[in-house]
N, C-alpha and C positions, 0 to 999 in steps of 0.2 A: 108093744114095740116089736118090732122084726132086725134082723140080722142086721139089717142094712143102717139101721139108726144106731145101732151100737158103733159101726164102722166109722158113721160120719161123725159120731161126737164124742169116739178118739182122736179121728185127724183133727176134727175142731180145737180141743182139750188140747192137745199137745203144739197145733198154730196159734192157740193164746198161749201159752206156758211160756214158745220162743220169743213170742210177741215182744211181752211183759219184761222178760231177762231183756231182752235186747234193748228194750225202751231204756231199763235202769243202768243201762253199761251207759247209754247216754245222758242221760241225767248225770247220772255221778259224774263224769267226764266234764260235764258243764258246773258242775259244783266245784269239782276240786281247783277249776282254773278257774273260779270266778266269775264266770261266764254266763254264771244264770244262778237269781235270787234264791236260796234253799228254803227263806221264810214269806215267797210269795202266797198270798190265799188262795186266788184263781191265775194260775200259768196259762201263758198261752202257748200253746205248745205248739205251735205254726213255727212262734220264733223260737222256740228251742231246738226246732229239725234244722231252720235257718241258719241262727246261730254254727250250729253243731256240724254240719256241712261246709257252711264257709271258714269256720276252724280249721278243722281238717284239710280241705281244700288248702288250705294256707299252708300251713303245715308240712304236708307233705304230698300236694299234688294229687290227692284222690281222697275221695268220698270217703268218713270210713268206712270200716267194713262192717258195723254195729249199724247204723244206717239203710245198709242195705238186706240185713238179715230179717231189720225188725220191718221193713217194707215187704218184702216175698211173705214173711209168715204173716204178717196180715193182710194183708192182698190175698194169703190162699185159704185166711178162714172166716174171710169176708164172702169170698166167690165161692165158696165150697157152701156156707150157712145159705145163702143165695139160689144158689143153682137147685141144692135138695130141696129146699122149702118151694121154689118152683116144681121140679119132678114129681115129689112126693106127697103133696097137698093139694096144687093145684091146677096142674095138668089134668090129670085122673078124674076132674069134674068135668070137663067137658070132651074124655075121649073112652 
């Protein structure tokens, strides 16, 4: 491994870590107001961004802000796991 893989699988590590927290600020959110099953087996988690949105939205006029933290951090260790594993694997076989 090189420098550069240690780099990216801190920023990765720490894009899941906010991911995760963030997801669970939502979750609980939907627990404590009922809003979503605590002893479902398979959630669908489409409707609990849904749900959790149009709560909020209701609520008080905007998205909230756990919504949009847990969307950027994974959106940026989605596109980051993405982009390297292009760069660094398989670019370099054909250049």
């Amino acid at each position: 491994m090189i420098a550069a893989d240690y780099t990216i699988l801190v920023i990765m590590g720490v894009a899941a870590v906010i991911a995760a927290g963030s997801f669970s600020i939502i979750a609980r959110y939907l627990f404590d107001r009922g809003l979503a099953d605590r002893n479902a087996l398979a959630p669908n988690i489409m409707a609990l961004y849904k749900t959790y949105i149009a709560h909020t939205q209701k609520m008080t006029g905007r998205i909230g802000g756990a919504f949009w933290v847990h969307s950027v951090s994974a959106g940026i260790f989605i596109s980051t796991g993405v982009a390297y594993t292009i760069g660094r694997f398989i670019l370099p076989r054909f250049f």
